[in-house]
N, C-alpha and C positions, 0 to 999 in steps of 0.2 A: 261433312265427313261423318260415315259412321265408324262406332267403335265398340268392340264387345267388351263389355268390363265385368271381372266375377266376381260376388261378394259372397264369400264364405260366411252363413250361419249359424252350422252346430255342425257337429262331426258326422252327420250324415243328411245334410242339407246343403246345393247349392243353386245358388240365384244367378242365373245371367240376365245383365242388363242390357241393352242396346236403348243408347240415346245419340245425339245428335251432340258435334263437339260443341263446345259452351258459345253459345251467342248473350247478347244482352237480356237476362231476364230469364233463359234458356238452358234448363241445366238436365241433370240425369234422373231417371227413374226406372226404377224394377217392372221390368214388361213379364217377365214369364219366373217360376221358381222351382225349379225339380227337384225331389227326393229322388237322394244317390240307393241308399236301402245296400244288403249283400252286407256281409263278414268283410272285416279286415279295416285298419286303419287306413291312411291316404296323406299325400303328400304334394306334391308338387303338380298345378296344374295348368296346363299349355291347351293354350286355345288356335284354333289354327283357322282361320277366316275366311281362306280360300275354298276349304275344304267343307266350312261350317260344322267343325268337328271340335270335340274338347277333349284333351287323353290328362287321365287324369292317374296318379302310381297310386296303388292300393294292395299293401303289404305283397302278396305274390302276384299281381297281376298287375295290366296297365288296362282302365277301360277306354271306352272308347264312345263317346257322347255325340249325338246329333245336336246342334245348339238350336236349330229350329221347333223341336219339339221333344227335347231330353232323352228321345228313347238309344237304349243301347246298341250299335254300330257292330262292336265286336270287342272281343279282348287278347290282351300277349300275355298270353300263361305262359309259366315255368318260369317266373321273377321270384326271384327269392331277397326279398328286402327291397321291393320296388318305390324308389324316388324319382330323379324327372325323368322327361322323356322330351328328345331334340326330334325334330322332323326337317328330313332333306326331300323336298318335294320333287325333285328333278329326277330327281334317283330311283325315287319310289319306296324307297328306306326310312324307318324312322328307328330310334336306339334308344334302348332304355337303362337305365343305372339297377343294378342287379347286386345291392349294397352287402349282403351276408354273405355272398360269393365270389365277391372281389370280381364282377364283370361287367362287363355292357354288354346287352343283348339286343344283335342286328335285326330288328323284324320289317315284310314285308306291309307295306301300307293300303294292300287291297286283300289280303287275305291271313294279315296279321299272325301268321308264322312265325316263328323265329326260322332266321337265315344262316344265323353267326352268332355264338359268344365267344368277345373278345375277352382275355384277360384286363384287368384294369388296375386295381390296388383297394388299398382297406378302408374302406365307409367311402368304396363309390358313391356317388348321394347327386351332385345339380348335374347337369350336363347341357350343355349349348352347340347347334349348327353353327358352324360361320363359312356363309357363302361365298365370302372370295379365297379360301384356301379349300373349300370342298373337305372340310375336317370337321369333326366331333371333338370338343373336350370337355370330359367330367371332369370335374372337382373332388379332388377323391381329400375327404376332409379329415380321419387318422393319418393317415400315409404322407399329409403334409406335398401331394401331388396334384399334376394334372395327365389323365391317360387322354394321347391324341390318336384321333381314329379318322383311313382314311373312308369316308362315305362309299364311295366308289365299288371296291373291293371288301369291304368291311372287316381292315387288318390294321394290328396294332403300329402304327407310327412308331411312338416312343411313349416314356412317361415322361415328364418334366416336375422336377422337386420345385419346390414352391416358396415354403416354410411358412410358418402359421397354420390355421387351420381352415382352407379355402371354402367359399362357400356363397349362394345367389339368393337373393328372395324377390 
């Protein structure tokens, strides 16, 4: 079984590894190591293995990583406080958390548009696909919420209160 695993180095270095799941004697090692390089901090990042892509949130944008040879795919501009990013493969959509404007923003996965901002709530921030309801929920970590989105149409569900301060790593 292979598996992509990311090891974060410095604040503008990341390593993808591919090894082989653990056998006897058989463990992981760092095949390739990209310089991310560009302005802006970074946060949450989702690998996506079908696609061999990595989208990674970086303060206003979400980039968009080849894992085969690091170079850059594309990006979803006009994030404003970009944290994760869920991807609905079926759909074609993938959504990003747009944290300083209380949104998710719907973008296109072939020509990385935005499609849709949804309203969401305060310090939107993780956000997860889940394929058996066809829903997006961020974690919105002030607001004590979660904003649920339907994939599909890319419109706001509901929010649902929480309490605490929700949040994924």
């Amino acid at each position: 079984m292979t598996r992509l695993c990311l090891v974060l180095e410095t604040p503008f270095a990341l390593t993808v590894s591919v090894g082989i799941a653990q056998q006897a004697g058989v463990g992981y090692h760092i095949t390739k190591t990209y310089e991310l390089g560009g302005e802006g901090a970074w946060d949450y990042i989702v690998p996506v293995p079908s696609q061999h892509r990595v989208y990674i949130g970086r303060t206003n944008r979400v980039i968009v990583l080849a894992t085969n040879d690091g170079e850059l795919v594309g990006e979803v501009r006009g994030i404003k406080g970009a944290h994760g990013t869920a991807i609905a493969e079926w759909s074609g959509h993938g959504f990003a958390t747009s944290g300083n404007d209380q949104s998710i923003v719907m973008f296109d996965l072939k020509t990385f548009k935005e499609l849709a901002r949804i309203p969401a709530a305060e310090d939107a921030d993780a956000i997860i696909f889940d394929a058996s309801s066809n829903r997006v929920f961020s974690l919105n970590g002030d607001a004590h919420s979660s904003t649920v989105v339907d994939v599909a149409s890319g419109r706001l569900v509901t929010n649902v209160p929480l309490g605490g301060k929700p949040l994924f790593c």
